[in-house]
C-alpha positions, 0 to 999 in steps of 0.5 A, a space after each residue: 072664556 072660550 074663542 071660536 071661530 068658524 070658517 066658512 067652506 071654501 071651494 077650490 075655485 076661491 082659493 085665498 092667495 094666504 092658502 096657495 101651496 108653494 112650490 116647495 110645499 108643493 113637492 114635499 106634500 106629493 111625496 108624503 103617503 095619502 094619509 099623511 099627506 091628507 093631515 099634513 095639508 090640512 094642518 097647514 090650511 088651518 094655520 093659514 086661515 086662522 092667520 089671515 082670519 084672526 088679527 090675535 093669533 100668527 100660528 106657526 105650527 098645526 098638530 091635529 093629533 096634539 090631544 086626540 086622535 084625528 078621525 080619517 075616512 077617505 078624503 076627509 079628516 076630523 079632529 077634535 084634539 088638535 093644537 096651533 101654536 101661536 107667539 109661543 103659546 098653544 090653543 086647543 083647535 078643532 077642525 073638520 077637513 075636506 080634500 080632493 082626493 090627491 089631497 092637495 086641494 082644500 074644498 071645504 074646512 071648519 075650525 074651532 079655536 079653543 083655550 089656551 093650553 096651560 104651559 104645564 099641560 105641554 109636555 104630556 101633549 109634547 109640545 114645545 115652545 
């Protein structure tokens, strides 16, 4: 049985607390280039709302590539083989992210979460536990 799971779109001024960039994040982020910044910050809102909207899942890890390749115009990246892992396990996650175009600010995000990704399926996505 599939799990899904839209987020509504947020807008910068309502940013949750769960998604606030810290400091060190913060810098790490700016010193990335636009693209990998654009997918790197992305990752990490997705894993920081399906945390804070999903009482089954703690993600600790985000891969929007683990599958597919992520679609990227501008401000904006699509991915339809992405993965999250959570407790040790992996889950198939779909999103579509919006930034700013420093791609620091998140201003509007979906996710689909998906199946769980069977542990034989692991090394040719290389992921690992």
């Amino acid at each position: 049985m599939r799990k899904f799971c839209l987020a509504a779109a947020a807008v910068a001024a309502a940013v949750s607390p769960a998604s606030a960039l810290d400091a060190r994040m913060k810098a790490g982020l700016l010193a990335l280039d636009p693209a990998t910044r654009l997918e790197q910050r992305c990752d990490a809102e997705v894993a920081d709302r399906i945390a804070s909207e999903n009482e089954h899942f703690d993600p600790d890890k985000v891969i929007a590539y683990a599958t597919g390749e992520p679609k990227m115009a501008g401000d904006e990246i699509k991915t339809r083989g992405g993965a999250f892992r959570s407790k040790g396990e992996w889950y198939h996650v779909d999103y579509k992210c919006l930034t700013a175009p420093d791609h620091m600010q998140i201003l509007s995000l979906r996710y689909r979460i998906g199946d769980k990704i069977p542990e034989g399926d692991w090394d040719q996505y290389n992921l690992y536990p």
